[in-house]
N, C-alpha and C positions, 0 to 999 in steps of 0.2 A: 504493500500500500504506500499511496504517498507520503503519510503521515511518516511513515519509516525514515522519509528522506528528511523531513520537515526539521523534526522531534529532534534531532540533538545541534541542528543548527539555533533553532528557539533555544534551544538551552544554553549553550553557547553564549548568546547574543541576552538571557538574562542574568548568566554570569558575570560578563563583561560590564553591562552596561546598566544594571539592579540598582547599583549603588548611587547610579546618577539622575535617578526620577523616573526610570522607564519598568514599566509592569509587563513580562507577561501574563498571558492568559491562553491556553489552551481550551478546546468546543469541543467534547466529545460528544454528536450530534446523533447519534441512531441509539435509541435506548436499547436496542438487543446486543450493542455492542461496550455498553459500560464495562461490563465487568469483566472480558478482555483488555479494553484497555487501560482499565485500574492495575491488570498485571504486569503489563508493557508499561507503563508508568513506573510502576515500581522498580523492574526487573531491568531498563535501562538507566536508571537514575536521575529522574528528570524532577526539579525542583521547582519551579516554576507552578504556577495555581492553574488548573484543570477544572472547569465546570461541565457538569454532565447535563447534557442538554433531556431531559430525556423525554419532555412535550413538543421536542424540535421548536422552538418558538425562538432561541435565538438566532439558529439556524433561517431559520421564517423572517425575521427582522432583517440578516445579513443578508439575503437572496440566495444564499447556498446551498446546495441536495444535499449537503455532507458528503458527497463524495470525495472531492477534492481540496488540497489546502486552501486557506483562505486567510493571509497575512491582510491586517488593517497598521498600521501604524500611527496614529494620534498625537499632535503637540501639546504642551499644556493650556494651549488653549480652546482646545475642543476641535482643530480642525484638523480633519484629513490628509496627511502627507501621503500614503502611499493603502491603496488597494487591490491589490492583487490577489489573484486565485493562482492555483497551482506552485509549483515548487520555484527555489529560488537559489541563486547563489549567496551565499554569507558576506561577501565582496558587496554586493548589488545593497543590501540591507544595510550594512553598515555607513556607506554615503549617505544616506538618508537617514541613519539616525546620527553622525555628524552633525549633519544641519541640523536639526531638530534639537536638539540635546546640548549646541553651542548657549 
């Protein structure tokens, strides 16, 4: 899955960058799938905060199937830097939270 690819760059990126105002959050969006990925959670070491969507409704809000990734990035001031679906390079993310985070 693409989360596979996602998940340790998100971690990654809130290790680095945690201490500087920036939150992740992981969507775990198909409720038959929680409690797999509470063990892939675990079982990779991922620290960052995971909400289990399990009424799909943030999914529903974001426009997302859950299918695939779906990186938002947000300034402190409520606006939108970067929206993107599917997977990403670590390179590509971190320009953007540069700016953001200067």
């Amino acid at each position: 899955p693409y989360c596979m690819k996602v998940m340790p760059i998100a971690e990654e990126i809130h290790q680095e960058y945690g201490g500087k105002g920036l939150r992740v959050i992981g969507v775990v969006p198909k409720k038959d799938r929680i409690k797999e990925a509470k063990k892939l959670i675990k079982s990779k070491g991922i620290t960052f905060q995971n909400l289990y969507d399990k009424d799909e409704r943030i999914s529903k809000l974001l426009k997302n199937d859950g299918l695939i990734p779906h990186t938002i990035i947000i300034n402190k001031s409520g606006k939108i830097i970067l929206n993107k679906f599917g997977t990403y390079k670590l390179i590509d993310i971190k320009e953007k939270l540069e700016s953001v985070l200067e």
